[in-house]
Backbone as CSV, one residue per row, in Angstrom:
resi,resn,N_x,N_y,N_z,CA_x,CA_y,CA_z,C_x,C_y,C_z
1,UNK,-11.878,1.700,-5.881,-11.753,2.293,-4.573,-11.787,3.822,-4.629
2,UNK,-10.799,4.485,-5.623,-11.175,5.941,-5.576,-12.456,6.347,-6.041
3,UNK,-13.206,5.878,-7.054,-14.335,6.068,-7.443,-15.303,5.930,-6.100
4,UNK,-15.123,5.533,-5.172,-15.905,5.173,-3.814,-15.534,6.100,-2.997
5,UNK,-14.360,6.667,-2.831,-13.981,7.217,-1.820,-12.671,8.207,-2.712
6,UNK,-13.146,9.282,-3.285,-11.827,10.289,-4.116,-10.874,11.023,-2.708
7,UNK,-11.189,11.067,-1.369,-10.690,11.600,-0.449,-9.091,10.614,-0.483
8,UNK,-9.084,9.428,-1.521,-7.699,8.747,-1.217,-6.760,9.240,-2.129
9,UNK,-6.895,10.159,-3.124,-6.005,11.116,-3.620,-6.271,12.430,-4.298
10,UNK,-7.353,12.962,-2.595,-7.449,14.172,-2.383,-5.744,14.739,-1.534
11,UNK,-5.555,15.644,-2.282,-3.829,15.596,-1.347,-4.192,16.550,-0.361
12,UNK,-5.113,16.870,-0.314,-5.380,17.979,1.491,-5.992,17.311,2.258
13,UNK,-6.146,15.775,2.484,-6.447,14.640,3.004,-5.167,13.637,3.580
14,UNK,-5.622,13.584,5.021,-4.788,12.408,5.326,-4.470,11.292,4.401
15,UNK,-3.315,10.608,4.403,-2.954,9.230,3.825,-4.002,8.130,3.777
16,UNK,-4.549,7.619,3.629,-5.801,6.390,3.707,-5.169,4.823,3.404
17,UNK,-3.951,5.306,2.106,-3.794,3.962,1.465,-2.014,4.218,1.688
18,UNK,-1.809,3.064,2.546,-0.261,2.891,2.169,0.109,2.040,1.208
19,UNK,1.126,2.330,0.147,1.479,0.894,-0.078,2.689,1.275,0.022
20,UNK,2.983,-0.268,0.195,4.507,-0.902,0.811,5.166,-1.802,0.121
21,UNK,6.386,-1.561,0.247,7.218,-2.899,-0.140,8.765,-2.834,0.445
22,UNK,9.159,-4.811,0.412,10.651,-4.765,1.978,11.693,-4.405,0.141
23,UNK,11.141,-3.672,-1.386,12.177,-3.394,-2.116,12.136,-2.331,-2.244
24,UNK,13.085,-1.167,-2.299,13.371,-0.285,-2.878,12.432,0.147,-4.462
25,UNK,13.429,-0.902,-5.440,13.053,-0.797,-6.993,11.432,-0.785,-6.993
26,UNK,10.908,-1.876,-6.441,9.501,-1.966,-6.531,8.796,-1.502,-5.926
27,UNK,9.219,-0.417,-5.077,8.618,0.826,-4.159,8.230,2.228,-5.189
28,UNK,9.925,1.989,-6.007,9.760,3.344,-6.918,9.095,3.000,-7.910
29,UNK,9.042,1.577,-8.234,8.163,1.782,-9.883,6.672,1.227,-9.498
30,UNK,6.300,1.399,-8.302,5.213,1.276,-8.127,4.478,3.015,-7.835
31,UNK,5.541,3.566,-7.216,4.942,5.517,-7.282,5.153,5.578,-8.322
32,UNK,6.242,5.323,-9.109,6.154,5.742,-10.934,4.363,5.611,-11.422
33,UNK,4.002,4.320,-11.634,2.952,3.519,-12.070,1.672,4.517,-11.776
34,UNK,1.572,3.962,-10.152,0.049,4.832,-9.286,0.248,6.359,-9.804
35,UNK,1.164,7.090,-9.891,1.252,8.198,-10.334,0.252,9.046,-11.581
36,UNK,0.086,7.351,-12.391,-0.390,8.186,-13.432,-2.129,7.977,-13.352
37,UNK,-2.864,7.420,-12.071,-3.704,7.503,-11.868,-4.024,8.541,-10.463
38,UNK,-2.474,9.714,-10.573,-3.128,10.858,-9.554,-3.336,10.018,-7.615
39,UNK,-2.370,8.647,-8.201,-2.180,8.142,-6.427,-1.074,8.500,-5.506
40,UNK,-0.277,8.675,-6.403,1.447,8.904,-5.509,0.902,10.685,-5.195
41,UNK,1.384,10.782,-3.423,1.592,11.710,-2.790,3.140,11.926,-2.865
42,UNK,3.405,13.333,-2.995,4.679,13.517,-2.588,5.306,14.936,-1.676
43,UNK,6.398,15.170,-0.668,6.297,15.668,-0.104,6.708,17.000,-0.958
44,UNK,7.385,18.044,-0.309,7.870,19.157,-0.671,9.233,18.909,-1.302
45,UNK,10.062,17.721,-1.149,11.150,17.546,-1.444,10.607,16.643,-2.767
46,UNK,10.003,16.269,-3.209,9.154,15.346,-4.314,9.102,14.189,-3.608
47,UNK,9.583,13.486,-3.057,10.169,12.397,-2.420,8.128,11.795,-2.029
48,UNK,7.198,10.449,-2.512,6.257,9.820,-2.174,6.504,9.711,-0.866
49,UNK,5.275,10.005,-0.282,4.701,9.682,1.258,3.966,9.044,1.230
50,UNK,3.130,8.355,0.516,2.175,6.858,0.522,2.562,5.760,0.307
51,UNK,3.796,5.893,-0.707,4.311,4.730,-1.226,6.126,4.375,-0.985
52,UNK,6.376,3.381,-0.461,7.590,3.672,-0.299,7.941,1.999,0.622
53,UNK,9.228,1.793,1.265,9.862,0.645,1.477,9.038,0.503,3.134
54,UNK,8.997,-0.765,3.794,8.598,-0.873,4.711,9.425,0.093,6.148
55,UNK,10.668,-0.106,5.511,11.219,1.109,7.018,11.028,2.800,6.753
56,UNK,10.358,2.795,5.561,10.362,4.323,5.543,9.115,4.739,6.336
57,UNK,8.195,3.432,6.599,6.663,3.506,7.054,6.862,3.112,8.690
58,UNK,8.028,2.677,9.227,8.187,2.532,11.002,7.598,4.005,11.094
59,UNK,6.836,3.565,12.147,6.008,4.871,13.088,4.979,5.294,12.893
60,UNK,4.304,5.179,10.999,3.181,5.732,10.538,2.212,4.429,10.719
61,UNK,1.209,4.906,10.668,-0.233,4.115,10.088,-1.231,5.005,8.940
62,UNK,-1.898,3.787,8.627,-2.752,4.204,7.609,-3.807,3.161,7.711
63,UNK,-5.361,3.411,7.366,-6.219,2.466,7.372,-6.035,1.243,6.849
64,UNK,-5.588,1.508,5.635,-5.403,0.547,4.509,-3.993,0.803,3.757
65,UNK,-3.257,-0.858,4.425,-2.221,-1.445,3.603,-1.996,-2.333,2.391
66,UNK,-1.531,-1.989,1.080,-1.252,-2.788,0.474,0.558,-3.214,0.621
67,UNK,0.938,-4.469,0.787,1.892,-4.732,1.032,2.454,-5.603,-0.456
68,UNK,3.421,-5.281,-0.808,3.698,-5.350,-2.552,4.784,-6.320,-2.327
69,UNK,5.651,-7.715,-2.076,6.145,-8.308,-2.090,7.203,-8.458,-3.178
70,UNK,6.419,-8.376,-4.503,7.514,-8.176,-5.639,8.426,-8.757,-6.474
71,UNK,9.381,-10.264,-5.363,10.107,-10.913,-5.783,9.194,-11.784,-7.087
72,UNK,9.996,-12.465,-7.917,9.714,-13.328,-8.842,10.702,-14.963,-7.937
73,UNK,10.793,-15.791,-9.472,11.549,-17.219,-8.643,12.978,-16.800,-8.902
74,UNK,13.163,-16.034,-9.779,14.628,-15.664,-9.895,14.824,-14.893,-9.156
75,UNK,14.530,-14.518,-7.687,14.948,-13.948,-6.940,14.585,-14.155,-5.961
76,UNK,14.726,-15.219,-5.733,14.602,-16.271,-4.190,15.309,-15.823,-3.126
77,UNK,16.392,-15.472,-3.460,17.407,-14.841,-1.988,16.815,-13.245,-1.690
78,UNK,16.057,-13.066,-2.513,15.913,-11.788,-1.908,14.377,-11.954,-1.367
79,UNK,13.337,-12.674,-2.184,12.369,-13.252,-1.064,12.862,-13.856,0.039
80,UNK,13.577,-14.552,-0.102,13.749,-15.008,1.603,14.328,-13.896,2.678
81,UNK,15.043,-13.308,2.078,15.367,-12.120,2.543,14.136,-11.201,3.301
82,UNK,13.591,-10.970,2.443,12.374,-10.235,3.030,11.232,-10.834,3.889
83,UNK,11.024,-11.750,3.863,10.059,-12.665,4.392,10.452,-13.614,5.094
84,UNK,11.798,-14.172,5.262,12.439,-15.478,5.514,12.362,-15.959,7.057
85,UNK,12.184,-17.027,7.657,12.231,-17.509,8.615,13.067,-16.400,10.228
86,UNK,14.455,-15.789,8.859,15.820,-15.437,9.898,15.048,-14.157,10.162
87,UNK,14.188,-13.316,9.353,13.884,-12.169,9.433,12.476,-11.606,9.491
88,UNK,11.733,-11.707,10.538,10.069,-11.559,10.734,9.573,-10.095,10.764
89,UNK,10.893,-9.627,10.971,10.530,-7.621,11.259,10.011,-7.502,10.051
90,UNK,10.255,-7.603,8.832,9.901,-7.178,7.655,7.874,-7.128,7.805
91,UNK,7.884,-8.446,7.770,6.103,-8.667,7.640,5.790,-8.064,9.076
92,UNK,6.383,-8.106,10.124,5.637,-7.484,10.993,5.565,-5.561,11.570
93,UNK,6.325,-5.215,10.649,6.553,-3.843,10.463,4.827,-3.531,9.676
94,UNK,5.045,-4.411,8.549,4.422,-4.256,7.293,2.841,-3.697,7.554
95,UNK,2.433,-5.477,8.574,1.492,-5.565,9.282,0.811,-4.465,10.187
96,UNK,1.497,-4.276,11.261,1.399,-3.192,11.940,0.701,-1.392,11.198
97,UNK,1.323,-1.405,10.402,1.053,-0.153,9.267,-0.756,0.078,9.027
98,UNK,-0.837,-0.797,9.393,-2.721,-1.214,8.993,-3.294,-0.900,10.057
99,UNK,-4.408,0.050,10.284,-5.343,0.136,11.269,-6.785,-0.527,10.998
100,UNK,-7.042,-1.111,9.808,-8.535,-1.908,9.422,-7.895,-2.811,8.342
101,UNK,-7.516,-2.429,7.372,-7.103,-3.713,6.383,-6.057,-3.563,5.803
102,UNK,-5.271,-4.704,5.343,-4.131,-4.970,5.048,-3.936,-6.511,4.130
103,UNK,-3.449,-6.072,2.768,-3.753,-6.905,1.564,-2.208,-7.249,1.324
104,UNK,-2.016,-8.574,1.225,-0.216,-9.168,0.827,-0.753,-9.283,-1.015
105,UNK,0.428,-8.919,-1.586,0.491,-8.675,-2.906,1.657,-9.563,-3.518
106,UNK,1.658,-10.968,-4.188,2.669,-11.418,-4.598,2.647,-13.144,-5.079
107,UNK,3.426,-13.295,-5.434,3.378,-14.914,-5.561,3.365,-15.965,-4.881
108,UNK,2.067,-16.148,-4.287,1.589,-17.183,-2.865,2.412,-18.595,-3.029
109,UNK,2.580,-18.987,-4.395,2.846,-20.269,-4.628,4.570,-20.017,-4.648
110,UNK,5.183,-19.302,-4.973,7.084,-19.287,-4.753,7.058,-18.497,-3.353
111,UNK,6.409,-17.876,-2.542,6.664,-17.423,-1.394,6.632,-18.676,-0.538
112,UNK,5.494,-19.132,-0.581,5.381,-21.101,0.410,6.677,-21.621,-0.231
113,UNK,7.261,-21.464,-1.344,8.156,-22.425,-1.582,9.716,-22.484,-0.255
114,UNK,9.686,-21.139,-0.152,10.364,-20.736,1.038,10.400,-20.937,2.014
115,UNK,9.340,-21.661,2.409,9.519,-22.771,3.645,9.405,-21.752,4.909
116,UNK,8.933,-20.607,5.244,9.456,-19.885,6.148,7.937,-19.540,7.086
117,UNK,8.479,-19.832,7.870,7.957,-19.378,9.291,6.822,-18.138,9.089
118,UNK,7.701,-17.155,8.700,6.725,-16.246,8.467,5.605,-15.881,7.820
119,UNK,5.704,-16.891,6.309,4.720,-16.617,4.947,3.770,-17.483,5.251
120,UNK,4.617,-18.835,5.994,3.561,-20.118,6.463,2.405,-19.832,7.529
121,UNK,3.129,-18.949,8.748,1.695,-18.629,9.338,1.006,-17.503,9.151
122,UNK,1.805,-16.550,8.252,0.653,-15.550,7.862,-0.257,-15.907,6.742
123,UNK,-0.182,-16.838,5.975,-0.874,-17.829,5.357,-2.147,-18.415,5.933
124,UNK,-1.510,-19.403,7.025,-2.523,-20.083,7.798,-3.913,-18.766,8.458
125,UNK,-3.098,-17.808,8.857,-3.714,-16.477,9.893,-4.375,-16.267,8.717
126,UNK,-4.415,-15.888,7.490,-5.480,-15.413,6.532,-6.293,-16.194,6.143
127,UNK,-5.839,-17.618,5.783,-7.051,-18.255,5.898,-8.058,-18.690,6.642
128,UNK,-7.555,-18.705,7.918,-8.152,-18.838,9.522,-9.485,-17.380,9.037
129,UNK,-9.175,-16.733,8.696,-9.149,-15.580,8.988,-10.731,-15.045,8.100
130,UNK,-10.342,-15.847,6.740,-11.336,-15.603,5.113,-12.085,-17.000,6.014
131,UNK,-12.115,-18.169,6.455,-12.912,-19.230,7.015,-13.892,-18.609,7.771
132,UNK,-13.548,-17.939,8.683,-14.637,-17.296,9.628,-15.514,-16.216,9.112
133,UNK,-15.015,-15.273,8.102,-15.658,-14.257,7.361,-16.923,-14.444,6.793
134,UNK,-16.224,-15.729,5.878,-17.173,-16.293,5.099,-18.764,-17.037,5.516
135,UNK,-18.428,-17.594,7.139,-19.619,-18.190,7.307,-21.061,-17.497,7.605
């Protein structure tokens, strides 16, 4: 993608690429990471402005969302947490953040295990979604 387009960590360039996540930890060691390919923006305080938790992103947009999910199976309460039936703001904060595309990042097969409302029809909505693309 940067090789296509270097304006996504040109830093005198608008934001292009958010990425997101409903964790903290996997917010920061994901600016740690992108960092060393010259992706993490950061402000005047050092503090990343591309990359960061889904409520730090209420209000902004960006063309393109990657949404970083994160949990493993040993941490089921905190996937459900983030994604869970009781709590839809998370994915729909997430969602919203996207003005053209928006990519879920995570373990499709222990997220369904969760039974939840939310993963189940944003599931169905993407495949609805790759069905029609494709024809």
């Amino acid at each position: 993608m940067i090789v296509e387009n270097p304006d996504i960590i040109n830093k005198q360039k608008k934001d292009i690429i958010y990425v997101i996540s409903p964790f903290k930890n996997v917010a920061y060691q994901l600016s740690k990471e992108l960092n060393k390919i010259e992706f993490t923006r950061y402000d005047k305080k050092g503090k990343p402005t591309n990359i960061g938790t889904v409520h730090t992103f209420q209000g902004k947009e960006a063309p393109i969302v990657f949404f970083v999910l994160g949990a493993d199976k040993k941490c089921i309460g905190a996937a459900n947490w983030a994604v869970g039936t009781d709590n839809p703001n998370i994915m729909n904060v997430a969602v919203t953040r996207a003005k053209e595309e928006f990519y879920i990042i995570g373990d499709k097969e222990m997220y369904l295990s969760l039974n939840s409302d939310v993963i189940n029809d944003t599931c169905k909505i993407i495949e609805k979604h790759n069905m029609n693309t494709s024809l």
